[in-house]
C-alpha positions as CSV (number, residue, x, y, z in Angstrom):
1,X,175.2,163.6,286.8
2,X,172.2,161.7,286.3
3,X,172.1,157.9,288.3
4,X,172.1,155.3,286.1
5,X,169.0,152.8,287.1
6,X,170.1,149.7,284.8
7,X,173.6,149.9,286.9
8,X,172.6,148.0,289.8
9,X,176.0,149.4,291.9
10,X,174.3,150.5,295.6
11,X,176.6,152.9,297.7
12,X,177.6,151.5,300.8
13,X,175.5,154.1,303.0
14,X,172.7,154.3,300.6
15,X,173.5,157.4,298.8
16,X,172.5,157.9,295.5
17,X,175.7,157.9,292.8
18,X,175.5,161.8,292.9
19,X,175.1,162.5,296.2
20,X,177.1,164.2,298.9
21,X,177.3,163.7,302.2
22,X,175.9,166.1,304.6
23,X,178.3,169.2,304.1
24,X,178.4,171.9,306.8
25,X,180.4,175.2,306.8
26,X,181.2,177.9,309.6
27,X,183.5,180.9,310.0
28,X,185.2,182.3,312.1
29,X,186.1,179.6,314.1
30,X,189.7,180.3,315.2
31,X,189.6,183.6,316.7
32,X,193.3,184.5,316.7
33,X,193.1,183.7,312.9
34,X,193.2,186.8,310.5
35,X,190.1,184.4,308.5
36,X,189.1,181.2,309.1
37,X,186.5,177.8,308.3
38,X,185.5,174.6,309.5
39,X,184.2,172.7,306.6
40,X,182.8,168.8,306.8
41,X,181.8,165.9,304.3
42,X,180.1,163.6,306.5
43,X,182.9,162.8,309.1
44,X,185.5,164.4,307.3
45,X,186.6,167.3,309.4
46,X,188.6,170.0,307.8
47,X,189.8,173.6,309.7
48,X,191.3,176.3,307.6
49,X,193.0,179.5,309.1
50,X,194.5,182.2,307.8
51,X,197.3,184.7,308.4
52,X,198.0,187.8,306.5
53,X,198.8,189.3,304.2
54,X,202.1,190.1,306.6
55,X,205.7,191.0,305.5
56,X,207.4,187.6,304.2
57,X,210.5,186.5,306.2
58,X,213.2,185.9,305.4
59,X,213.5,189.2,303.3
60,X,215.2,188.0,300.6
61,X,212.2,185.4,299.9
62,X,210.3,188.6,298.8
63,X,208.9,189.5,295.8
64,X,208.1,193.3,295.1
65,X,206.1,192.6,292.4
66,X,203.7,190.3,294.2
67,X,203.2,188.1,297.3
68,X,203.4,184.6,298.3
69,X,200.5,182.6,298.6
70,X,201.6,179.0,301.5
71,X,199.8,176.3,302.2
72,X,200.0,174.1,304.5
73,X,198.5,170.5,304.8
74,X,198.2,168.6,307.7
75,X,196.3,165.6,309.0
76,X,195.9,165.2,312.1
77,X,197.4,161.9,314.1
78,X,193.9,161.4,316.1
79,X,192.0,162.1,312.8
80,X,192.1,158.2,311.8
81,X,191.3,154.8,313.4
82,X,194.6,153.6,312.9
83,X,196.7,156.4,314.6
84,X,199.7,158.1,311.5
85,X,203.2,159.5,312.4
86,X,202.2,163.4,313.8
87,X,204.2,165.7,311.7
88,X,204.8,166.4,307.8
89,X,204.9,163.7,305.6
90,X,205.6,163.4,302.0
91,X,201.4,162.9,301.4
92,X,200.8,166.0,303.5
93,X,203.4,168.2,301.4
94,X,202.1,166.8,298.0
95,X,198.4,168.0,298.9
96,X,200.0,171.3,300.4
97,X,201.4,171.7,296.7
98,X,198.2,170.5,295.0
99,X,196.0,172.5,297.1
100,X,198.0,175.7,296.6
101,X,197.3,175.2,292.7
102,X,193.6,174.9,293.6
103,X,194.1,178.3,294.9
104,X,196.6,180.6,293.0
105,X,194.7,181.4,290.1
106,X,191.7,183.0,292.3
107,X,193.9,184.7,295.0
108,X,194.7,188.4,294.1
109,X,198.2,188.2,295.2
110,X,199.4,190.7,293.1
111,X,197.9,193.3,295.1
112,X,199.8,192.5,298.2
113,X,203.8,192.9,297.3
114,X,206.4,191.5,299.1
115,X,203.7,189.6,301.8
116,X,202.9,186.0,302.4
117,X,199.4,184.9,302.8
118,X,199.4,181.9,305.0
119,X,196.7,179.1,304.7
120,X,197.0,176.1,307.5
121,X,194.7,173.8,307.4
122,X,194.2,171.1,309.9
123,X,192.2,167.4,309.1
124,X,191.0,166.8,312.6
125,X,188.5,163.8,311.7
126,X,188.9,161.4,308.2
127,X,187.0,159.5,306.4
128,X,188.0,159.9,302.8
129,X,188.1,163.2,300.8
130,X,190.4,165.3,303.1
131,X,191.6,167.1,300.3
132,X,188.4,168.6,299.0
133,X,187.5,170.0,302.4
134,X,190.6,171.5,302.7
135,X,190.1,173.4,300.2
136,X,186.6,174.0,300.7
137,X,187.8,175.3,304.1
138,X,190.5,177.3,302.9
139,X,188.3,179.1,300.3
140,X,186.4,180.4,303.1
141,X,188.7,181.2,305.2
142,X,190.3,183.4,302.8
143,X,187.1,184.9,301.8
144,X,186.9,185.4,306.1
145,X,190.3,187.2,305.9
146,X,188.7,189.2,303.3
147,X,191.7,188.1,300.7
148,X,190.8,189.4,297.5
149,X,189.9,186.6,295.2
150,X,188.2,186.3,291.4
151,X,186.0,183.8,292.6
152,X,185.6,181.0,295.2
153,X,187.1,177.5,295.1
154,X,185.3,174.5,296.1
155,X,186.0,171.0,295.7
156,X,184.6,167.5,295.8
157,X,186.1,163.8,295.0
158,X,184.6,161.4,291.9
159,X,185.4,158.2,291.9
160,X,184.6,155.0,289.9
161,X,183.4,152.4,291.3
162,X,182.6,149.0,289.5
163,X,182.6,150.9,286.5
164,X,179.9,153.4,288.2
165,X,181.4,157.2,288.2
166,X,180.1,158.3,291.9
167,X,180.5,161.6,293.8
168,X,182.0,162.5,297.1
169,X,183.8,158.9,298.0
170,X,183.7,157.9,301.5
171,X,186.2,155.7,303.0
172,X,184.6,152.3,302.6
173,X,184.1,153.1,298.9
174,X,188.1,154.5,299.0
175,X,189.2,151.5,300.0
176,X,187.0,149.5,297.7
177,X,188.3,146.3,295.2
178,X,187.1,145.1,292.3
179,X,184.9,142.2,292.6
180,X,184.0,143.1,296.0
């Protein structure tokens, strides 16, 4: 995307309209994990870890023609200023779902009947785009686990802001108005 000059919108940090934040990635960062990631946006700290493939339980949950790829969402309570509830919530399952999407079409699953592959992902620091670093961090963990995949996912969040289309929203453009 190229920045529009005439548009006169100015990013809250300075950033141009299509530019990220400073991204960093690492591997191997849980050791007990069969693969896993730490991926950032700027503040936004995302850790992905992986377990499998291993026989799915409860037996009848298996399928002999192909495993299960789960996901599992969660933000951390210390991860925001304003401390949330610890636990699942009904934001952390949607993502779960939506970043599972993100990520069936690339996983071989097929080749690993009647397993679950196991994908948790932890937000230990926010500020805006959680969901993209998720999955930015589960891609590589996967890859980690050496998960057969057809490609590798990545993500990152577009937003508009006074009618200016900008990439990788932080949280003080998130919470933005109109006619601010």
């Amino acid at each position: 995307m190229t920045p529009k000059k005439s548009s006169g919108y100015q990013r809250p940090d300075g950033r141009k309209v299509d530019e990220l934040r400073k991204m960093n990635a690492k591997v191997g960062v849980v050791p007990n994990a069969d693969g896993s990631a730490m991926f950032s946006f700027g503040d936004t700290i995302a850790v992905a870890a992986v377990y499998g493939p291993k026989k799915m339980h409860p037996q009848h949950s298996q399928n002999p023609e192909k495993g299960t790829l789960r996901y599992n969402y969660n933000m951390l309570s210390f991860s925001v200023t304003e401390r949330i509830r610890p636990g699942p919530s009904r934001r952390s399952q949607e993502i779960s779902k939506i970043s599972q999407w993100a990520l069936d079409p690339v996983v071989m699953i097929d080749n690993f009947p009647s397993t679950v592959v196991d994908v948790h992902v932890n937000i230990i620091q926010a500020n805006a785009s959680t969901r993209c670093a998720g999955i930015n961090a589960a891609a590589l963990a996967l890859a980690h686990a050496g998960i057969q995949m057809k490609d590798l996912v990545s993500s990152v969040s577009i937003g508009k802001l006074d009618k200016q289309l900008v990439v990788d929203v932080s949280k003080k453009e998130e919470d933005w108005e109109e006619g601010e």
